[in-house]
N, C-alpha and C positions, 0 to 999 in steps of 0.2 A: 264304305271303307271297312275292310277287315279288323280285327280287334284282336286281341288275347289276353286271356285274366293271367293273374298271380302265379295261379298252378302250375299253367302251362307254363312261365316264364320260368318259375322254380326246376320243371323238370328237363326245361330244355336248359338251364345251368350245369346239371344235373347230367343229363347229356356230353355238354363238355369236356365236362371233370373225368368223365369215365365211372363214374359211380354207380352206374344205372347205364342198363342194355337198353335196346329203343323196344323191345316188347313189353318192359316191366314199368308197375307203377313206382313212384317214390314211397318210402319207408318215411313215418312222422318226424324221427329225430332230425338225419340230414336237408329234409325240406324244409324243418324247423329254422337250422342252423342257415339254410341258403336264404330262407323269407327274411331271416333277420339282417343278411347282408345286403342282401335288395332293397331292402327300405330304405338302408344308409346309404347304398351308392343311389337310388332313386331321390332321395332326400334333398342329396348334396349338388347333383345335374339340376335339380327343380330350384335349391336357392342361388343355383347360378343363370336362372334363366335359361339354361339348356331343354329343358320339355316344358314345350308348352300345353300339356293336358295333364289334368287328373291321377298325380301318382297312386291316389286311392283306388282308381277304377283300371279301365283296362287299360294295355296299350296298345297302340297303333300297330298296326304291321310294318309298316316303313322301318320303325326303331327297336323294332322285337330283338329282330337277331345282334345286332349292334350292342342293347343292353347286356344280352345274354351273355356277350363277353367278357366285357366291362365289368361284369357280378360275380362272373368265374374265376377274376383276374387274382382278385386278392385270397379266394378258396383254395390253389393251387394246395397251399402249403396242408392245410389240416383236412386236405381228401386226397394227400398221397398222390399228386398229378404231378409228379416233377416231369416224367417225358412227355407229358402234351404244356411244359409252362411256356417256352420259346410262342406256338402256336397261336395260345390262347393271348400271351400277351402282345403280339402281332394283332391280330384283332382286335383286339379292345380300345388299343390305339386308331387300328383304320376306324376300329366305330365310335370313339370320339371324334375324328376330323370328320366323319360324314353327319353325326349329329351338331356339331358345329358349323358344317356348310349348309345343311337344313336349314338351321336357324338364324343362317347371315342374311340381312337383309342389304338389299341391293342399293349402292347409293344414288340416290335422285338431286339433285341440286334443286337449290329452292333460292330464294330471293330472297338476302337480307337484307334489312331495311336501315339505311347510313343515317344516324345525327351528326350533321353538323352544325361548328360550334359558331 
């Protein structure tokens, strides 16, 4: 299964935003600023039960693109993205409904067991 670390999720934020052309690397401060928001919206999916793996390590490919939304959503404002906000926050929504259909588990019926009195 594919993977991708921190940096890459940082610049494809980054990407986004419009801050950053797809030939150039990230500059330390706004990858600073973007790492910092990623761990908070990474944080807050992991104490809802929303990712099941390692916010520390990498991520999945399945959920790459969907976070990258999701981390862009609230940068809009302080990277000067107001004509990509509609966009961005269209996405971030679809990529919260797809990481929540991810993670719905299917229901099975089981047998519960009657005391009676």
């Amino acid at each position: 299964m594919a993977t991708y670390d921190r940096k890459e999720l940082v610049r494809e934020v980054l990407l986004h935003l419009g801050a950053l052309d797809a030939d150039e690397s990230p500059e330390a401060t706004p990858a600073a600023d973007v790492d910092r928001t990623a761990q908070s919206v990474l944080e807050e999916l992991y104490q809802d039960g929303k990712l099941p793996f390692d916010i520390e390590g990498d991520v999945p490919a399945r959920y790459f693109t969907h976070l990258s939304y999701m981390i862009a959503e609230p940068l809009v404002a302080s990277f000067g993205a107001f004509a990509r906000e509609e966009t961005i926050a269209r996405k971030a929504a679809a990529g919260l409904r797809a990481i929540n259909r991810m993670n719905a588990t299917i229901y099975q019926g089981a047998v519960v067991p009657s005391d009676y009195f």
